[in-house]
N, C-alpha and C positions, 0 to 999 in steps of 0.2 A: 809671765811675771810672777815672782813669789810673794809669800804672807810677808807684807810691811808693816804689821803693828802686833800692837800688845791689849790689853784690857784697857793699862794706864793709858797708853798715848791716845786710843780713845776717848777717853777723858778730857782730852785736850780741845774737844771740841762738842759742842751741844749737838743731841740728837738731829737737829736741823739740818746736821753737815753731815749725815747719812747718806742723803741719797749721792752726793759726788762720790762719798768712798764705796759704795756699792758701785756705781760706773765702773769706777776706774781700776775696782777688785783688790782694793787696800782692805783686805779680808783682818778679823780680828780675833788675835788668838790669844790663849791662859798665858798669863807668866804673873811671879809673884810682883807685888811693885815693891817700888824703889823704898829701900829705909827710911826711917824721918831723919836720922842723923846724916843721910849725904846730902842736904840741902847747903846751896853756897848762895852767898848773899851779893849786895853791889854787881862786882863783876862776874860775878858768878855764872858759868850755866851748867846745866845736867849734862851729865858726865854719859856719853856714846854709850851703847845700851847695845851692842849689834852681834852680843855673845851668840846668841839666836838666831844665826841670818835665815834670808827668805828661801824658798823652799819651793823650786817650779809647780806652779798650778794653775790650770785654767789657763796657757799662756795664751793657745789660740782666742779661744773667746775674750780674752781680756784686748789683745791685737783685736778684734773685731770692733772692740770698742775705745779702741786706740784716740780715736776722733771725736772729743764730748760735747754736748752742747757748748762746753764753756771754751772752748778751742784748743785745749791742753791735750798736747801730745803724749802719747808713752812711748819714749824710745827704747830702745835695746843698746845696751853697755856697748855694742859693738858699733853700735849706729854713733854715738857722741864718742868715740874712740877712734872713729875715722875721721869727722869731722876735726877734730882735737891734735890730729896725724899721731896716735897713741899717749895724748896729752904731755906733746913735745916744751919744755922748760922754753921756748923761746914763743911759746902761745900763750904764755902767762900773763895776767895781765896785772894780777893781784893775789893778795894770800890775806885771809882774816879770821874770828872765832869758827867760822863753818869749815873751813877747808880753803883749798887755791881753785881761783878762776880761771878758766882758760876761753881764749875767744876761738869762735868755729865759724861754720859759716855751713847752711841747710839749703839745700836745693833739692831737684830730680835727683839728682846719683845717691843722695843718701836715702829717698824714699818718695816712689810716686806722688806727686801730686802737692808735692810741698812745694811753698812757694820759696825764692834765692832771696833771703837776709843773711846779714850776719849775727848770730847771738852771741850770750855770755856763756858759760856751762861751769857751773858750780858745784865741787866735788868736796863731798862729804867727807872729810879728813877722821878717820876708824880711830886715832888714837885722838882727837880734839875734845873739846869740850860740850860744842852742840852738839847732841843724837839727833838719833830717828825722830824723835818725841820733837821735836824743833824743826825739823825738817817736814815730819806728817803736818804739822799745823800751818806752814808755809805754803804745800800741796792745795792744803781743805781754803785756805783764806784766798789767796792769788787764784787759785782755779775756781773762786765764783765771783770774785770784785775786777771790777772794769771802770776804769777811771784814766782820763788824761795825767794826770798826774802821781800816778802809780803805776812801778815797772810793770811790764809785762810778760806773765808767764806764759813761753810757748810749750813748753812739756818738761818730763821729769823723764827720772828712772828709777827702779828697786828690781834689783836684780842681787840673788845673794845677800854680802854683806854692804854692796854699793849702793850709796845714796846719791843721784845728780839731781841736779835744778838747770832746767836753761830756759834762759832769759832773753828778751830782746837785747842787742847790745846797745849801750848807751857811750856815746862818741866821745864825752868830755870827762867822763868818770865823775868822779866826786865831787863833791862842793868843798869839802873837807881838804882835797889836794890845791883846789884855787885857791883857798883863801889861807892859806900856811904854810904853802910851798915856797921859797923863798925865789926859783926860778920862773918863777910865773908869771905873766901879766897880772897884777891887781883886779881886780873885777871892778868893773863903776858902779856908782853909785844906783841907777838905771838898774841895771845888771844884778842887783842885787836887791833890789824892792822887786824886782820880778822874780827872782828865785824866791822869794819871800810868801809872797804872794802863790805861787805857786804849790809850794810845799806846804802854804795855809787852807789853800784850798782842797788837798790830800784829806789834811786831817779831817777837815769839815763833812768829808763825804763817807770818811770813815764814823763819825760820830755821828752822823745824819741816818745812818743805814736802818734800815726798820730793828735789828738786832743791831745796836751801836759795837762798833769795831774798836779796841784802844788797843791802839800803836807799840806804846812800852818802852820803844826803844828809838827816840828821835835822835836824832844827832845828825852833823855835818858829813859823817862815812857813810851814812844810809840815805841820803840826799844824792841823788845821781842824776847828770845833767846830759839832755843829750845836745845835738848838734847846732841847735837854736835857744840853751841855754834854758830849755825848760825842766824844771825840776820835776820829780819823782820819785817819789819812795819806796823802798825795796828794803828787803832784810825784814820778813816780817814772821822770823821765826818765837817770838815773845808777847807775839799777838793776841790777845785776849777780847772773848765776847762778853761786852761791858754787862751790868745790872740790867734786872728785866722785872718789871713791875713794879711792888714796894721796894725792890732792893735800891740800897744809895751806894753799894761799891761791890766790889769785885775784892776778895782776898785772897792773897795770892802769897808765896813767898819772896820777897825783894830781889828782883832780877833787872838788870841794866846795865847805865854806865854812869860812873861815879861822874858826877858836875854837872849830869843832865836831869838826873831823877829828881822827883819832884819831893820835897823834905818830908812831908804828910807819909807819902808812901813807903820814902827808906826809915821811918819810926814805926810806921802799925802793920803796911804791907796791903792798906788797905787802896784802892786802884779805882780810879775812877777818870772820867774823858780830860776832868780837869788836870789831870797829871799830864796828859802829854801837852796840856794849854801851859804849864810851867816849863816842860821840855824846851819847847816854839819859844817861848822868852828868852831863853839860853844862846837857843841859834840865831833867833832875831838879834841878840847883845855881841854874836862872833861876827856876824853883818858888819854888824854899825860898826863897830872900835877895829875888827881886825884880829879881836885877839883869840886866845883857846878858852875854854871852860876852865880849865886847869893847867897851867902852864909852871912849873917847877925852876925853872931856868928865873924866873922874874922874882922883884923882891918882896918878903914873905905878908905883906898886906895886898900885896896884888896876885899873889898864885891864884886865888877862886876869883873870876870875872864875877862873878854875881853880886859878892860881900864887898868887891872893890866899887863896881859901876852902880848898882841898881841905887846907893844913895843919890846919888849925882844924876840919874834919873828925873827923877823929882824936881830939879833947882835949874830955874830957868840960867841963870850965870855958869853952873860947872855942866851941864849936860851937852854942851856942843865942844868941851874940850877933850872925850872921850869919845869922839869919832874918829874915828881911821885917816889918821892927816895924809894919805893918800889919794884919798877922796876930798880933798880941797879945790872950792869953786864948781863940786860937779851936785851940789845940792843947793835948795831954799834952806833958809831959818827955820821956816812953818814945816817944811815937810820933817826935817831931821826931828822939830821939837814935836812933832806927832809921833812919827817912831818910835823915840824916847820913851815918850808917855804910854805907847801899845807895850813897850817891852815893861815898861814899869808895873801896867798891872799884872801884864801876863805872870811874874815872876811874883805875885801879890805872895805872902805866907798862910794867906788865908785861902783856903779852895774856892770858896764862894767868890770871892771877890776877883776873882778871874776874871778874864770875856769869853764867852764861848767860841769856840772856833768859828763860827756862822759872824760873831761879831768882829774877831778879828778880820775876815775875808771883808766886812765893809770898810773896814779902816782902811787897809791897803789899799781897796781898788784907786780911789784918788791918787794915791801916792807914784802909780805908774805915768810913766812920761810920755808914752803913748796915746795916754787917751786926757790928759790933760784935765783932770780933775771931774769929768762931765759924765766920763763911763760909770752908771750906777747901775749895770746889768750883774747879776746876782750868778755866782758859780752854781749855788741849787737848783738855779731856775734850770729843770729839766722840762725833756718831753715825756709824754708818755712813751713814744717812742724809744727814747735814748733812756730811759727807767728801764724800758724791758730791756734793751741790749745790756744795759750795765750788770740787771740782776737774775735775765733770765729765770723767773720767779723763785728764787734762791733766797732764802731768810735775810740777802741782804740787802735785796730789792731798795731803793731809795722811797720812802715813805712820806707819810705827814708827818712833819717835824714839829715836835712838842714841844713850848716853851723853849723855843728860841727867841724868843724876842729879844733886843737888845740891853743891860742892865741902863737905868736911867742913870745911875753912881756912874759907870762906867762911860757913854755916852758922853755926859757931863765934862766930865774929868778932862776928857780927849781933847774935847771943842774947848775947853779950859785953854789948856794946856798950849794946842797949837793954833790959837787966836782962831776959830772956825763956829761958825753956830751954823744951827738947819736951815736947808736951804727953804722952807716955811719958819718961820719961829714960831708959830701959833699952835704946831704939830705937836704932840705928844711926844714927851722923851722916849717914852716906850718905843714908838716904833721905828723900825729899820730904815732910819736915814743915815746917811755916810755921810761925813765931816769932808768940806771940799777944803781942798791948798789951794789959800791963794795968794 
């Protein structure tokens, strides 16, 4: 395997995330960095960087350590090349900012000892717009976070000027292609407070992490559902290790998707966990109505879902006639007007006045139809056990969560809003009680 980074793309990740890149021999070498003036904004990303491909070294010992604590593969260009059948155009499954996806499928004949799924295999497109710099931090983040609800990386490659990613594959693809596709079945209502919830609970474990993780880049393309419609988040090339101590944000240069990012962040650049709590409003507002973030074709007070819906949020009379009349008969009143009210503060213009993800995850769990309002078992509640599996003592170990408590405003507002009070009333608004539908 050759030298896969720079000084810069080091950079991309705190000392912490040393010891994976020593594993895995993502050695780190001179180059000048990037100008200030190639920075792009919105949809921006950093522009492929692979003028300097990698450069065979240590390949054996690197193969020796092919196999990491974190379960992450290093294949050879030739090994996802066979699998791929020389990344045949009818293996395609998808094209995006990274490159085209091809699906394969890993057993014995590609390499002893591997077990037979099928994966995704993500090839890094030389003239695109992510590089290496996006791709390394994808490597450093998936190859030590382990979570139900985040895709899973079974191995990479850097060979030369080739960049792969592969992935477990995920049967339903996108959330993004269900809910926009016009050949699709509609997804229910059900169907959709559990994608909800699901992609809630992502973020929460990314923000919970002893070095909190923020996402960057949430949206309905990076929502990927598998066969049982559970969500999962992938695409975590824009990933960021949130503030650590007295810091209150991450600065960064404004990198995203225009209709998702959170307005604080596309004015100062400055990033913090709450930004992807405003992202999670966006795709909770594509849930309920149906619609896009940004939709062009619609007329010119409704292109931005946010500037159109988030008032009518608020108003017990207009907030159930911007549900998804597709979804007619397959909800309550109370649960839709709880919805409403999560996505309403989620989308607050105020950072503070968000709900943390830890609060969002109580809101929903009532709202599944599964468990009938009664389930109030906590997505954080780990083991110790399943702490060390997730973080194999890795900076992102799941820790004691500070100040999570639930906001009393917050809290209030919900049980307001969707006729619910604590199942004590005597309890403290402080603490983490979940608002039941009933």
């Amino acid at each position: 395997m050759g030298n896969c980074g720079t000084r810069e793309e080091a950079a991309v990740v705190s000392g912490a995330h040393l010891q994976v890149q020593q594993l895995q021999g993502l050695s780190v070498a001179s180059r000048n960095p990037t100008p200030a003036g190639d920075k792009k904004h919105s949809h921006g990303r950093s522009t492929s960087d692979l003028s300097e491909p990698c450069t065979p070294r240590n390949f054996e010992d690197s193969r020796k350590n092919s196999l990491l604590y974190t379960h992450v593969i290093a294949f050879t260009l030739f090994e996802l090349e066979t699998i791929t059948k020389s990344f045949r155009s009818d293996y395609i499954l998808g094209e995006g900012g990274f490159g085209t996806v091809y699906k394969g499928y890993i057993d014995e004949n590609v390499r002893v000892g591997l077990k037979s799924l099928p994966v995704a295999v993500k090839v890094l497109n030389k003239e695109g717009l992510q590089g290496h710099r996006e791709w390394l931090t994808e490597v450093n983040f998936l190859g030590q976070l382990r979570h139900p609800n985040l895709v899973k990386l079974i191995g990479y490659c850097c060979e030369d000027e080739h960049r792969l990613l592969v992935y477990e594959f995920m049967f339903r693809g996108s959330l993004e292609n269900h809910l926009f596709r016009k050949a699709t079945v509609p997804l229910s209502w059900s169907t959709r407070m559990m994608i909800a919830l699901g992609a809630a609970k992502g973020l929460a474990f990314l923000h919970n992490a002893e070095r909190p993780v923020i996402y960057r880049d949430f949206k309905t393309s990076n929502i990927l559902l598998d066969s049982d419609y559970t969500a999962k988040l992938s695409d975590f090339g824009l990933a960021k290790a949130g503030p650590q101590g007295d810091e209150t944000h991450v600065s960064t240069r404004v990198m995203g998707t225009y209709g998702y990012a959170a307005p604080e962040y596309v004015m100062t650049g400055h990033l913090t966990a709450r930004s992807d709590v405003y992202s999670f409003g966006v795709v909770l507002l594509e849930l309920l109505t149906g619609r896009k973030s940004v939709d062009k074709t619609r007329p010119s007070k409704e292109q931005s879902l946010v500037d159109w819906a988030r008032p009518k949020l608020n108003d017990k009379r207009k907030m159930l006639q911007i549900i998804d009349p597709r979804l007619e008969n397959q909800y309550s009143v109370r649960a839709a007007q709880k919805a409403c009210s999560l996505a309403y503060y989620c989308l607050s213009h105020n950072p503070k006045a968000r709900p943390l993800m830890s609060d969002v995850v109580e809101t929903l769990e009532p709202l599944q139809s599964n468990n009938g309002g009664t389930d109030e078992v906590s997505s954080l509640s780990l083991s110790s056990s399943t702490s060390a599996q997730i973080g194999l003592g890795g900076p992102f170990i799941l820790g004691r969560t500070h100040n999570h408590r639930l906001h009393p405003n917050f809290v209030g507002a919900i049980s307001q809003a969707a006729g619910c009070r604590p199942s004590n009333p005597n309890s403290s608004t402080s603490s983490p009680t979940a608002c039941r539908v009933r």
